[in-house]
C-alpha positions as CSV (number, residue, x, y, z in Angstrom):
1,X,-43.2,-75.4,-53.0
2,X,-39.8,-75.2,-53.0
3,X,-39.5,-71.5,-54.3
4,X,-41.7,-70.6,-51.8
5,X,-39.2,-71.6,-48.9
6,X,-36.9,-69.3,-50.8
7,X,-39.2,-66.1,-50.4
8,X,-39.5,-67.1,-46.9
9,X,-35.7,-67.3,-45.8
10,X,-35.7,-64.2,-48.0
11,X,-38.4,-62.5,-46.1
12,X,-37.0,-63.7,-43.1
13,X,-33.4,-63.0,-43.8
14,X,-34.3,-59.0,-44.6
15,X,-36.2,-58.5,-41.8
16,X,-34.1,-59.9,-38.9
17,X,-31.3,-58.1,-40.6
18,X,-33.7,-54.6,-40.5
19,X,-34.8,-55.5,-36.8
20,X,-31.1,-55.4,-36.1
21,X,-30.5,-52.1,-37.4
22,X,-33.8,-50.3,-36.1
23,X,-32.8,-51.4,-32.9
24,X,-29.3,-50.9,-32.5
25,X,-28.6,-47.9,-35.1
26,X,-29.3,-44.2,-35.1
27,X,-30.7,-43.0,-38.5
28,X,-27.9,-41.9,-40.7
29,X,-25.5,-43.6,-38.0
30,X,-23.1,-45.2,-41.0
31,X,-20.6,-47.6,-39.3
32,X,-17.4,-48.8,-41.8
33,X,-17.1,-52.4,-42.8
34,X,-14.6,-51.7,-45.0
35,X,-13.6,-48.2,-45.6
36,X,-14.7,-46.2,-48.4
37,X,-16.4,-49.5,-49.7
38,X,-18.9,-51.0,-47.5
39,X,-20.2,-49.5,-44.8
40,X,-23.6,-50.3,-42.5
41,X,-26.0,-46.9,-42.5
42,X,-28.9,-46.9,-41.4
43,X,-31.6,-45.2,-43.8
44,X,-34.9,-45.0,-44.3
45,X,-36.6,-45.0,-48.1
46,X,-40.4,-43.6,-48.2
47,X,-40.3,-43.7,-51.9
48,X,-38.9,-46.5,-54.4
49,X,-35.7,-47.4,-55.7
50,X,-33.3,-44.9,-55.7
51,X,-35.2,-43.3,-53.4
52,X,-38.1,-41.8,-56.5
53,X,-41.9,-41.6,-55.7
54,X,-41.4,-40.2,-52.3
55,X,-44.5,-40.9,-49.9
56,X,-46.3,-42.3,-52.5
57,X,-47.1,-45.8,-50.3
58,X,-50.7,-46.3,-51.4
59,X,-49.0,-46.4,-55.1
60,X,-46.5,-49.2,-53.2
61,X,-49.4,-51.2,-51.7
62,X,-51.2,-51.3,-54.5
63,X,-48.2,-52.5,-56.6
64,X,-47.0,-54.8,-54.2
65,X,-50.7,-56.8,-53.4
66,X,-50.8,-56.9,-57.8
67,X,-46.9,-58.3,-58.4
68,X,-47.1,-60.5,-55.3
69,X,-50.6,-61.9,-57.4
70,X,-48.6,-62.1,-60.4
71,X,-45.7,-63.9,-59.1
72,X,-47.5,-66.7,-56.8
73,X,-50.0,-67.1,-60.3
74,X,-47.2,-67.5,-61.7
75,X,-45.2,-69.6,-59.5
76,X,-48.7,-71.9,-59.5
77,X,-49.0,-72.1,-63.6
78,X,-45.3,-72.3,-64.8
79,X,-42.6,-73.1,-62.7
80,X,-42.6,-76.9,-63.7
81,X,-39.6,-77.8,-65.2
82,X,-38.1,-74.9,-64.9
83,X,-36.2,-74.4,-62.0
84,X,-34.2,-71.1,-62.5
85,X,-38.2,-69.3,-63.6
86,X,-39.0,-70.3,-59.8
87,X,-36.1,-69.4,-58.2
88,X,-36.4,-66.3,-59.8
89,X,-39.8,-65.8,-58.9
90,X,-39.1,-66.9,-55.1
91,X,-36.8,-63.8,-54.9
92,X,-38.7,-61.6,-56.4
93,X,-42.0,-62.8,-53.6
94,X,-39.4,-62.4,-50.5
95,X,-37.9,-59.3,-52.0
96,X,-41.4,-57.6,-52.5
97,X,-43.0,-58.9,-49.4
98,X,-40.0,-58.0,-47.4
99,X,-40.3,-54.2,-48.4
100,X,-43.7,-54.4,-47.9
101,X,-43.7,-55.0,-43.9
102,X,-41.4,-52.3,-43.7
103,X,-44.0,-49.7,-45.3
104,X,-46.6,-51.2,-43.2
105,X,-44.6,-51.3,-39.8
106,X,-42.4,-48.3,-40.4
107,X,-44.1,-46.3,-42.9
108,X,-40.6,-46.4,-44.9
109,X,-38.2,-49.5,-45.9
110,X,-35.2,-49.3,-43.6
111,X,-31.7,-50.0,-46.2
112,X,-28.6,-50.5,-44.4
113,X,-26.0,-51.9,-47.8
114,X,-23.8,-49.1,-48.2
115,X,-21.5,-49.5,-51.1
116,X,-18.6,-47.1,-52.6
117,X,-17.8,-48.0,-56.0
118,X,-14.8,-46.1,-57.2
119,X,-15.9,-43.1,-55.5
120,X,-19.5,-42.9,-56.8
121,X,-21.7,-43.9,-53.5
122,X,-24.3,-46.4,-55.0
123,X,-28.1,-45.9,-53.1
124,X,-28.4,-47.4,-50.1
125,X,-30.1,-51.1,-50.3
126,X,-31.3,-53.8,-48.2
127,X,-31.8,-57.6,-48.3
128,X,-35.1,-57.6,-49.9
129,X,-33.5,-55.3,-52.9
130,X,-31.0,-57.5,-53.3
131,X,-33.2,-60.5,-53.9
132,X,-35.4,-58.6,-56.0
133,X,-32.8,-56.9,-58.6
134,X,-31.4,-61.1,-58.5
135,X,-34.8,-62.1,-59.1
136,X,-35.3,-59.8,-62.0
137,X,-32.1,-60.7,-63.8
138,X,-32.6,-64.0,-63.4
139,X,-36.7,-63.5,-65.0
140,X,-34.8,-61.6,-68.0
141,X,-32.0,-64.1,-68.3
142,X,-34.7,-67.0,-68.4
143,X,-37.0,-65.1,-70.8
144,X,-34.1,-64.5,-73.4
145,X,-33.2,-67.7,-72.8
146,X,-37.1,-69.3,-73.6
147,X,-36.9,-67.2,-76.8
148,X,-33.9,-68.2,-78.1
149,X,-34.9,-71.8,-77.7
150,X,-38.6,-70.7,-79.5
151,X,-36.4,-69.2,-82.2
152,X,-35.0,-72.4,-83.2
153,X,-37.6,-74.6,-83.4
């Protein structure tokens, strides 16, 4: 149960943050946090990370419905004593399910995360990426970790 509370501060997190920029940004409007480091844009994705697969959504509905089935299956059959699985698998629900509303409501996901890293201006993001690239580490870091300890027994 509890990873499930974490997809849904996630989801909830992403989207209030969204609402907030659809209603009070421009598209492309880009408004400095810190300069030439952070800055609030608003932007709109129709494709997938990094921006590939461009208005392919019925290939990101059909993606999303079968890794959200994967990840509550999992959640359901595995989790147990292992906390840092399901916390992983909580981000990775919230993340997926918060870019999904925004293909469903806006036909797009709207990013706002603007980052400079020594002058190479990383893709824009949102909440819901961020939870799912943390979710995914985390999944890899847990599944090296499970076949290291396999390895020695």
């Amino acid at each position: 149960m509890p990873y499930y509370i974490i997809a849904v501060v996630v989801i909830i997190l992403d989207q209030v943050t969204k609402q907030l920029v659809v209603q009070n940004m421009e598209i492309r409007e880009s408004i400095p946090i810190i300069e030439n480091v952070l800055h609030l844009t608003s932007h709109r994705n129709a494709g997938a990370a990094f921006g590939i697969l461009q208005g392919q959504m019925w290939l990101f509905f059909i993606a999303t419905v079968v890794v959200v089935g994967v990840v509550v299956y999992y959640i359901q059959k595995a989790t147990k004593g292992h906390p840092w699985f399901g916390v992983s698998l909580g981000l990775v629900l919230g993340g997926a399910i918060g870019n999904f509303i925004d293909r469903m409501l806006w036909g797009a996901v709207v990013d706002f995360i603007d980052v400079y890293i020594f002058n190479y201006n990383y893709p824009i993001f949102n909440i819901a990426d961020s939870a799912l690239v943390a979710g995914v580490i985390m999944l890899m870091i847990h599944v090296f970790k499970e076949e290291k300890k396999q390895g020695k027994s």
